[in-house]
N, C-alpha and C positions, 0 to 999 in steps of 0.2 A: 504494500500500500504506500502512495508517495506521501500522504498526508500521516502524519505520528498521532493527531488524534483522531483519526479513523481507528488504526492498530491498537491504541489503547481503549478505546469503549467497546471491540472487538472482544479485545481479552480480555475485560471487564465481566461481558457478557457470556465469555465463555466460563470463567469464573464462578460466577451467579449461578450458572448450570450445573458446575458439578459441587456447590457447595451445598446447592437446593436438593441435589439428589433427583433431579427433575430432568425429563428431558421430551423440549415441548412437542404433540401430536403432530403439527406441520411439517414437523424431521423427519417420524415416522409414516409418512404417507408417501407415496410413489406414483406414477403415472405410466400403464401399460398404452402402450403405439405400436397396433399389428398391422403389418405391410403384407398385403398377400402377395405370393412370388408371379412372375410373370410366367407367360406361355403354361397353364395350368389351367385341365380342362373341365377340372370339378376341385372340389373347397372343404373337403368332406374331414383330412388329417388336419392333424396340428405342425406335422412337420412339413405341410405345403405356406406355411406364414413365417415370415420373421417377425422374432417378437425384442422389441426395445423397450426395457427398463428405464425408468428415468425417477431422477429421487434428488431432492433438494439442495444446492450445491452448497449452500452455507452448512446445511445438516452434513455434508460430507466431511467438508472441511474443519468442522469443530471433531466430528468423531476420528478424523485423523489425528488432532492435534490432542484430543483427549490420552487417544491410544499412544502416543509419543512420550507423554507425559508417566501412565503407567508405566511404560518402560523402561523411562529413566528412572523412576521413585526405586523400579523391582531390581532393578543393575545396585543402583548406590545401598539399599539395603541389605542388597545379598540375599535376596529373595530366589534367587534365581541358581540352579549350582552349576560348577565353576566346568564341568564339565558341556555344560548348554552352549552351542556357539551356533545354530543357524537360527537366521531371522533377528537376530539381535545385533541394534545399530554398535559398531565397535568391539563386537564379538565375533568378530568372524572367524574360519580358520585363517587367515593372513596377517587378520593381526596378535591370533594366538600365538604363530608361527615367531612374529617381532618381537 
């Protein structure tokens, strides 16, 4: 964000979110978009439509930043054992390896 108080009432609000223990219905809602396939001479399967998922992009982007946040809280705790290296930011084997 170019503006710094956009990114703070951002985090503000993601804040408020996880301190509420809340997370509002609007996040939880999605929007299906079926495109039936071309040159198809009856409609009768499911696998003759592509089906597009769509879901709220700020609700994406807080659940990202939520789930970053666990991971860092579970690393600095030792939550985690020392032996766990995939999927985990700076646990890789590469940087086991270092």
């Amino acid at each position: 964000m170019k503006d710094d108080r956009y990114l703070l009432n951002f985090i503000n609000i993601i804040n408020i979110y996880i301190n509420l223990s809340h997370w509002p219905l609007y996040f939880k809602t999605s929007l299906l978009i079926i495109i039936p396939k071309t040159n198809e001479l009856t409609y009768n399967f499911s696998k003759i439509f592509h089906l597009i998922v769509l879901f709220n992009i700020l609700g994406k982007l807080i659940e990202k930043i939520i789930g970053e946040r666990l991971q860092r809280q579970s690393i600095t705790l030792n939550f985690v054992h020392s032996n766990q290296l995939g999927k985990l930011k700076q646990c890789s084997t590469t940087d086991a390896g270092v």
